[in-house]
C-alpha positions as CSV (number, residue, x, y, z in Angstrom):
1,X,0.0,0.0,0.0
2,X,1.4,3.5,-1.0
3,X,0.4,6.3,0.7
4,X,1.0,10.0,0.8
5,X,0.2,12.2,3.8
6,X,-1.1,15.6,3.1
7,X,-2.8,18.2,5.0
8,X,-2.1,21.7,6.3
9,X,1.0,21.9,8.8
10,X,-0.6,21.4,12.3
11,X,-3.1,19.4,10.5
12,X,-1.9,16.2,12.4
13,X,-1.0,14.1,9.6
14,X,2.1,13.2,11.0
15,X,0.7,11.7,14.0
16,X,-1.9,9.3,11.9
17,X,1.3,8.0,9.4
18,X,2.8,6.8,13.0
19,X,0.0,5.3,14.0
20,X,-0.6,3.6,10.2
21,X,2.8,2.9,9.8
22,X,2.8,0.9,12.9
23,X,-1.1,-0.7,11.4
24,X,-0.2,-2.1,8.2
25,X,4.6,-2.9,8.7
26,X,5.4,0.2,6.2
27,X,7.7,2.6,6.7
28,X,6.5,6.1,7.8
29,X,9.0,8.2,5.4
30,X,9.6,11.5,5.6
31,X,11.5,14.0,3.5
32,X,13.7,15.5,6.2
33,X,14.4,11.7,7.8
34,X,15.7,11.2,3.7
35,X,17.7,14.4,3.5
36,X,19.4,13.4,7.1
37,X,20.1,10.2,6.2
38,X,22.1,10.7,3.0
39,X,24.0,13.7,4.9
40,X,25.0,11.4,7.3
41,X,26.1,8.5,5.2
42,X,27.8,10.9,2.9
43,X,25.9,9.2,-0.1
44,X,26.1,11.2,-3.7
45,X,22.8,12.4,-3.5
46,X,23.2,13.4,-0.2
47,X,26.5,15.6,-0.9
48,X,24.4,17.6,-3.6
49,X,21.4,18.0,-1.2
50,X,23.5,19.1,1.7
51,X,25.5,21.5,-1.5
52,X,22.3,23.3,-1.6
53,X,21.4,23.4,2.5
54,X,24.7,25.2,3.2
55,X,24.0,28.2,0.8
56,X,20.6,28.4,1.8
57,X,19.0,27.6,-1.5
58,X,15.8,25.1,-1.5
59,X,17.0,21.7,-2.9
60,X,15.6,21.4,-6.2
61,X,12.7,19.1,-7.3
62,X,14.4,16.7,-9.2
63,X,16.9,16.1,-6.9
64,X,14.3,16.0,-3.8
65,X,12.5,13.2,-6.2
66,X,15.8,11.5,-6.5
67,X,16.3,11.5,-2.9
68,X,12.6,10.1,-2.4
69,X,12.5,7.7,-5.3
70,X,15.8,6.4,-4.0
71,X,14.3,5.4,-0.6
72,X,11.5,3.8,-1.4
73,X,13.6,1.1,-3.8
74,X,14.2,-0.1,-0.2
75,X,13.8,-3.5,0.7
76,X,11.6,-2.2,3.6
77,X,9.0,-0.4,1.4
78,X,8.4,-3.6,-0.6
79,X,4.8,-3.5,1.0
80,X,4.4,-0.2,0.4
81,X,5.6,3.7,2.6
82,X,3.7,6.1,3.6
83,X,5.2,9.7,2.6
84,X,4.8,12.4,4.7
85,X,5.9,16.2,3.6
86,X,6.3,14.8,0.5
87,X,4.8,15.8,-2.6
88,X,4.9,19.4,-1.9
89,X,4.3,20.7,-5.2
90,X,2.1,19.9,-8.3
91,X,5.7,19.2,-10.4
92,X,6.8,17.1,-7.8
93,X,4.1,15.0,-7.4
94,X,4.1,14.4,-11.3
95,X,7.6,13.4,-10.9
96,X,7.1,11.2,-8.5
97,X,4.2,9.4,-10.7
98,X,6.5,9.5,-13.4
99,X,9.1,7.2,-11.2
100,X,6.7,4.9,-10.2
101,X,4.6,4.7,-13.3
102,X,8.6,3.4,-14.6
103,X,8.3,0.5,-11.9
104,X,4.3,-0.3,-13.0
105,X,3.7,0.9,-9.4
106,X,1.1,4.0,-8.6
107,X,0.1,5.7,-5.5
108,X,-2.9,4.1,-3.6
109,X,-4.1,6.6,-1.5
110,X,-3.6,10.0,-0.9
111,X,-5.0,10.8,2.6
112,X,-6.2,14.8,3.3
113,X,-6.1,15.2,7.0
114,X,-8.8,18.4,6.5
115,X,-8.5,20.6,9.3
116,X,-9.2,24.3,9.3
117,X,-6.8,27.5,10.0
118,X,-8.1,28.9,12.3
119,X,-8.4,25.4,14.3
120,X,-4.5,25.4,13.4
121,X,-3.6,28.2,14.9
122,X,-5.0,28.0,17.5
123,X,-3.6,24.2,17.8
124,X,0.1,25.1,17.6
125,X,0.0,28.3,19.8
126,X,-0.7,25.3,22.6
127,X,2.1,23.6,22.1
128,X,5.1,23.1,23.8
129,X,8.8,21.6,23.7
130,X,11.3,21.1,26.3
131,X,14.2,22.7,26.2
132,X,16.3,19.5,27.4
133,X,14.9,16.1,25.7
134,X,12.7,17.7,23.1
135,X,9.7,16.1,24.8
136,X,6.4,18.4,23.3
137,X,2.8,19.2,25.6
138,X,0.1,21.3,24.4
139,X,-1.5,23.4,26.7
140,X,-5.1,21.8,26.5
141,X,-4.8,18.2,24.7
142,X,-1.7,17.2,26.6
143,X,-0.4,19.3,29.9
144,X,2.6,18.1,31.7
145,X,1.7,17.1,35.3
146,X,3.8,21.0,36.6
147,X,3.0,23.9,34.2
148,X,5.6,25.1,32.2
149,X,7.7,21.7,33.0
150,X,8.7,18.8,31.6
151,X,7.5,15.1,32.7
152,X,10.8,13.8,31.1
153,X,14.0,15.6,32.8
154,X,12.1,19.1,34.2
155,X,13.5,21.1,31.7
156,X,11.4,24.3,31.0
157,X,8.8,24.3,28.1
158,X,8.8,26.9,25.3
159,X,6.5,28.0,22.6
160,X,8.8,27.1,19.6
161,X,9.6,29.8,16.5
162,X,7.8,27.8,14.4
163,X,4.7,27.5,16.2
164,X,3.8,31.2,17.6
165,X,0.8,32.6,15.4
166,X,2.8,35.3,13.0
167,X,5.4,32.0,12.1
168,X,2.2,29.9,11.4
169,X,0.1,32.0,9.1
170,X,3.1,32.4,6.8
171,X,3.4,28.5,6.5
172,X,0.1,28.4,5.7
173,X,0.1,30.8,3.2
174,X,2.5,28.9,1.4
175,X,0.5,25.8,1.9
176,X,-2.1,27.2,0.6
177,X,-0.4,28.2,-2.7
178,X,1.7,25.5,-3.1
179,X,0.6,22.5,-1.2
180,X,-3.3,22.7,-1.6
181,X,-3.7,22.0,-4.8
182,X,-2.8,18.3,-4.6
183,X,-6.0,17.8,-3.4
184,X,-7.4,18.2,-6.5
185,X,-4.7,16.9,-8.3
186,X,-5.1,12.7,-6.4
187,X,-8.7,13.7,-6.5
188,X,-9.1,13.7,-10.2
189,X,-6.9,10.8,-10.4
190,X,-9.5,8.9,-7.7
191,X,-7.0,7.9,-5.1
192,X,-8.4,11.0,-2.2
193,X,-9.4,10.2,1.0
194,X,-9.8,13.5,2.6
195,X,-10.9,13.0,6.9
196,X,-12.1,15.2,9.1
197,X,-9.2,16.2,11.4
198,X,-11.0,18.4,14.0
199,X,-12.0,15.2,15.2
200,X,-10.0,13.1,18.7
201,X,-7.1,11.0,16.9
202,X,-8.4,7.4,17.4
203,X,-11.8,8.8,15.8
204,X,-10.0,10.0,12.3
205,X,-7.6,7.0,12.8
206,X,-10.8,4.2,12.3
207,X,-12.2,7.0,9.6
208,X,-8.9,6.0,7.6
209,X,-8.9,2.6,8.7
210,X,-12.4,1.7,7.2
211,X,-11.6,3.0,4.2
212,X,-8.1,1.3,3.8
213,X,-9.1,-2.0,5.3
């Protein structure tokens, strides 16, 4: 079974590949685990990625497709991956057909994790990380037993860059203009399963499940 992940960031998309990659034995891939990965085993692909990285340019598509279709030759994704941050873009995703249309393989399902902005938000600005082990809280779903510490090794908690409201709204901007229109991209081509992700995790989780089997 090959799935891709997509959804606003925030949406919670990353929690349900966990929770399916564990379901069905398939990998739960991600493009930053792949860029990582190939910097720290020094592999070609990885050299040109991290090339790219240390000028502070965005890797380019084709390479990021390289880097993607290169993982999931794996002998671990032989019953399928689940992608997650990956398509980003309409290109991409028409690349990454283009690969696996080569290996009489296709994507299976793309899964919309539909949650709106606003709800987004509002979701991030609870969130917390520790300072020390990296443990996260959020402020309503998941409070650590001591405000403003953590369970793990009582380091303080902190409201990350990336999740205060300004930092938010810019990432979805540019979800929104680059990201979104996937949807209608695996919906023409039948293989969209968008879910409701307002809703608690183990409800959207059977929601999936039903429809996957």
């Amino acid at each position: 079974m090959k799935i891709i992940m997509l959804g606003a960031p925030g949406a919670g998309k990353g929690t349900q590949a966990k929770k399916l990659s564990e379901r069905y034995g398939i990998p739960h891939i991600s493009t930053g685990d792949i860029f990582r990965a190939n910097i720290k085993n020094n592999t070609e692909l990885g050299q040109k990625a991290k090339g790219y990285m240390d000028a502070g340019q965005l890797v380019p598509d084709e390479l990021v497709v390289d880097l993607v279709v290169d993982r999931i030759k794996d002998r671990d994704c032989m019953k399928g991956f689940i992608l997650d941050g990956f398509p980003r873009t309409i290109p991409q995703a028409e690349a990454l057909d283009y690969a696996l249309n080569n290996q009489n393989e296709k994507i299976d399902y793309a899964i919309n994790v539909d949650v709106p902005d606003e709800h987004i938000i509002k979701r991030m600005a609870g969130r917390r990380a520790c300072v020390g082990c990296g443990a996260t809280y959020h402020t309503e779903n998941m409070p650590p037993k001591k405000e403003g510490i953590c369970d793990v090794c009582g380091e303080k908690l902190v409201l990350r860059e990336d999740d205060k409201p300004e930092t938010v709204k810019k990432r979805l901007e540019v979800y929104h203009s680059q990201t979104k229109p996937l949807i209608a991209y695996y919906e023409k081509k039948g293989s969209l399963l968008t879910v409701d992700g307002t809703l608690d995790i183990e409800v959207v989780f059977k929601k999936i499940t039903s429809v996957l089997g």
